[in-house]
C-alpha positions as semicolon CSV with decimal commas, in nm:
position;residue;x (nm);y (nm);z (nm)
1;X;20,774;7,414;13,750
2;X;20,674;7,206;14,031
3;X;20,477;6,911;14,223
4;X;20,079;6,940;14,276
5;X;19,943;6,754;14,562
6;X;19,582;6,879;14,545
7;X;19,384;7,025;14,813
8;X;19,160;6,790;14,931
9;X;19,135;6,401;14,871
10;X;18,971;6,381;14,529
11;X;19,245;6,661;14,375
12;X;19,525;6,401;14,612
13;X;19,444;6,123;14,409
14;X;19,426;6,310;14,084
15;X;19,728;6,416;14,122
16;X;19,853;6,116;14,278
17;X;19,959;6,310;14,599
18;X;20,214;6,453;14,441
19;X;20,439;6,185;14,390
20;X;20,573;6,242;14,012
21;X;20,600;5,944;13,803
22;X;20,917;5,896;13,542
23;X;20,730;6,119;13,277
24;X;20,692;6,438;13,511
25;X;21,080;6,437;13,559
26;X;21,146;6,368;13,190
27;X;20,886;6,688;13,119
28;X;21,069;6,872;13,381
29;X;21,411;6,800;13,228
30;X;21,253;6,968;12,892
31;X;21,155;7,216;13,053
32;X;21,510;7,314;13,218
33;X;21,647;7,233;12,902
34;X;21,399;7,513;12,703
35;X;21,446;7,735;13,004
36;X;21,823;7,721;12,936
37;X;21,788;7,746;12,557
38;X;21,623;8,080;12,606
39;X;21,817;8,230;12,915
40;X;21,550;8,178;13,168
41;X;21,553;8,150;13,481
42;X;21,408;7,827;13,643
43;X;21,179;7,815;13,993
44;X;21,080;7,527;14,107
45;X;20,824;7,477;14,368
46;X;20,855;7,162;14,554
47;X;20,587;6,944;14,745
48;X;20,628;6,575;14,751
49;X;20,661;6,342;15,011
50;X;20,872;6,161;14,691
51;X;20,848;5,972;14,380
52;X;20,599;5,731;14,280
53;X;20,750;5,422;14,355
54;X;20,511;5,176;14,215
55;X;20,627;4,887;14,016
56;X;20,492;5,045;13,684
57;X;20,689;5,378;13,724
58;X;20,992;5,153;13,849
59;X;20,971;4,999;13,467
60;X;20,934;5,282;13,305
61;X;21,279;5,406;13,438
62;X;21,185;5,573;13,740
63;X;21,532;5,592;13,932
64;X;21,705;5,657;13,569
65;X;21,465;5,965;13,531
66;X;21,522;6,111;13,854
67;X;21,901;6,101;13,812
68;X;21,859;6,269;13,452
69;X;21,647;6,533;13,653
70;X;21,909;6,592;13,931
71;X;22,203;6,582;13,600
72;X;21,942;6,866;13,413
73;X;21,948;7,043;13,744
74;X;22,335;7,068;13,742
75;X;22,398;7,127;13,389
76;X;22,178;7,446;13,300
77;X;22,372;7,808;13,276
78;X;22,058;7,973;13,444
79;X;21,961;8,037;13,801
80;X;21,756;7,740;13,981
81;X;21,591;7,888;14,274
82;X;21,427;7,581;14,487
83;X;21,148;7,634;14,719
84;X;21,022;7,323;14,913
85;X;20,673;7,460;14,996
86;X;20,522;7,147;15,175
87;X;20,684;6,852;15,211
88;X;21,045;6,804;15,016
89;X;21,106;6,384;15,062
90;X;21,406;6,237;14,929
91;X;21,522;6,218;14,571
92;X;21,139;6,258;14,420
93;X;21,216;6,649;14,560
94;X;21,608;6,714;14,468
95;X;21,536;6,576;14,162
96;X;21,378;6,979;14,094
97;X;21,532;7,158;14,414
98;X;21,939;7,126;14,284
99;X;21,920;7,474;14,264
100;X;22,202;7,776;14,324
101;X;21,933;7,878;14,608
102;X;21,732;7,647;14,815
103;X;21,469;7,812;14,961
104;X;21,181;7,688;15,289
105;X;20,877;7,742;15,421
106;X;20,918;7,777;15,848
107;X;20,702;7,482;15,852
108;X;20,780;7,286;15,560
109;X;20,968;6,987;15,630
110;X;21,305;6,815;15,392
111;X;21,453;6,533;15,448
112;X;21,618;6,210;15,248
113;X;21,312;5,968;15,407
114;X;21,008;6,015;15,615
115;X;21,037;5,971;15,982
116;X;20,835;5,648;15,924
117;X;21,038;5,457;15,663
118;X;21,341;5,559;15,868
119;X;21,228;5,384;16,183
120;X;21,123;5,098;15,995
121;X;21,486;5,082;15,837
122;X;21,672;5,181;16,160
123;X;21,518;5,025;16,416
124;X;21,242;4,758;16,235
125;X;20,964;4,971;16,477
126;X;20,754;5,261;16,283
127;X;20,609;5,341;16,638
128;X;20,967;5,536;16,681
129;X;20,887;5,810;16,378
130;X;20,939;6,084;16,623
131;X;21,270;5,998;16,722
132;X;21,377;5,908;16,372
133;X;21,192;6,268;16,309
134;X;21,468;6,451;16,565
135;X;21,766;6,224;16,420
136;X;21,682;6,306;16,060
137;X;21,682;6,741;16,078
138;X;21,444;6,773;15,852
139;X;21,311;7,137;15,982
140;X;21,351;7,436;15,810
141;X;21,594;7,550;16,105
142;X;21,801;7,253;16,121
143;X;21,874;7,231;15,744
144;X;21,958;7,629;15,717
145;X;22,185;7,523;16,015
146;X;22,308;7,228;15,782
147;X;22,378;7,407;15,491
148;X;22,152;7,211;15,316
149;X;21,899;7,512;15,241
150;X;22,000;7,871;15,219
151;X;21,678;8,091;15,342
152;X;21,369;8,016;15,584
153;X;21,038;8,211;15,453
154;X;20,866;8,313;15,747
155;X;20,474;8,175;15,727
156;X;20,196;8,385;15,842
157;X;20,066;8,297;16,192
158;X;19,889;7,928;16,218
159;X;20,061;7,836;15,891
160;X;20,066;7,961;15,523
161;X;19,697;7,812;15,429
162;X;19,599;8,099;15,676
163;X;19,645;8,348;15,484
164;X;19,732;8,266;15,107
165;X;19,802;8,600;14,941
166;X;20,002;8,685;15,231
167;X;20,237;8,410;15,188
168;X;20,223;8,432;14,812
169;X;20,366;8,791;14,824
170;X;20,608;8,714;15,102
171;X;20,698;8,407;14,880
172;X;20,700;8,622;14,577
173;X;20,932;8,869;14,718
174;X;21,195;8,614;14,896
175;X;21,227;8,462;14,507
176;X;21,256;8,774;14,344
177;X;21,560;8,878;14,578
178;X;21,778;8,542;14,469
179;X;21,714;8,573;14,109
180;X;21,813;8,952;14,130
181;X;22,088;8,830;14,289
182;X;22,179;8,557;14,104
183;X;22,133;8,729;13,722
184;X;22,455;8,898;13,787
185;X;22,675;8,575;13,735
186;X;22,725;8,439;13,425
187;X;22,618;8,094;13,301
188;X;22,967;7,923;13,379
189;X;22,960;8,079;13,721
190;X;22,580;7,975;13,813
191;X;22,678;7,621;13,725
192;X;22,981;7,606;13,879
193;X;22,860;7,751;14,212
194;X;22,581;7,483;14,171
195;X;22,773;7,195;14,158
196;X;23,010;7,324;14,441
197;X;22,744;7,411;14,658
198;X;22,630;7,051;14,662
199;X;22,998;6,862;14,619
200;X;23,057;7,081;14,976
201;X;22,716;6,927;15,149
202;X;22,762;6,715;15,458
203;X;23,078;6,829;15,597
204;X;22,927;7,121;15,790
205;X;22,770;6,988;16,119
206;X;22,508;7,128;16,347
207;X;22,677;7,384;16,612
């Protein structure tokens, strides 16, 4: 499962720039719920810079959805392997990427906010986004520093739209490794390890 931005601006706004609305999350939920049913393994691919947050999707149950998602995410006695391809922003992308592995693009970016809304926040002044960029570690390095992600995917040179199938196999190969790795533990143990993994996030600091 995962987000689809589109490629160019009329595929953006069909897909609504990837922002998921409270239905995608509820049809992702199914799916991790079918996936577990069956004793598959789930891979989600994540590329958002978050969710919808219009005042329709708000209605509909937006924030209740996304919790349900993160909840679905936890529960399941399958591997989750997480790859934030593009852009992984705030609870619109953890709501698919709880997974036992976390994986990154080198130039994808994570983080709980963009630099923008964080500088607005912080500091009332969106002209500082590249400071609130630096304070905010949201680079592949940083976060495998952090604990927060578990393996960087190295990107072909100038960025994986340079060479798709190169990045697809590469991509391909990294997932194959943590579900080979992870379909030796049994459902109890994947979920346990799961919820541990993110109970333990934020006390390990940057060296």
């Amino acid at each position: 499962m995962g987000h689809e931005k589109g490629a160019d601006t009329a595929t953006r706004v069909q897909h609504n720039f990837g922002m998921a609305r409270p239905e995608g999350y509820r049809k992702a939920q199914r799916f991790m719920d079918l996936a577990d049913r069956f004793r598959l393994p789930v891979v989600a691919l994540v590329d958002t810079p978050g969710a919808y947050p219009g005042i329709d999707a708000e209605a509909r149950g937006q924030a209740e959805a996304i919790a349900r998602s993160i909840e679905t995410c936890l529960r399941i006695r399958v591997p989750l392997v997480a790859v934030v391809i593009g852009e992984g922003g705030s609870g619109g992308a953890i709501a698919l990427a709880t997974g036992n592995r976390v994986l990154m693009l080198e130039h994808a970016v994570y983080s709980v906010i963009s630099p923008e809304g964080c500088a607005s926040i912080l500091w009332r002044d969106g002209t500082l986004a590249k400071d609130a960029a630096e304070a905010l570690k949201m680079t592949a390095d940083d976060l495998l520093k952090l604990g927060v992600i578990d393996e960087i995917v190295p990107e072909p040179l100038g960025g994986a739209h340079r060479d798709r199938p190169k990045m697809i196999a590469s991509l391909g190969d990294a997932i194959e490794t943590a579900l080979t790795e992870l379909s030796r533990q049994d459902g109890a143990r994947l979920r346990a390890e799961r919820r541990e993994k993110y109970l333990n996030m934020g006390k390990k600091g940057l060296n």
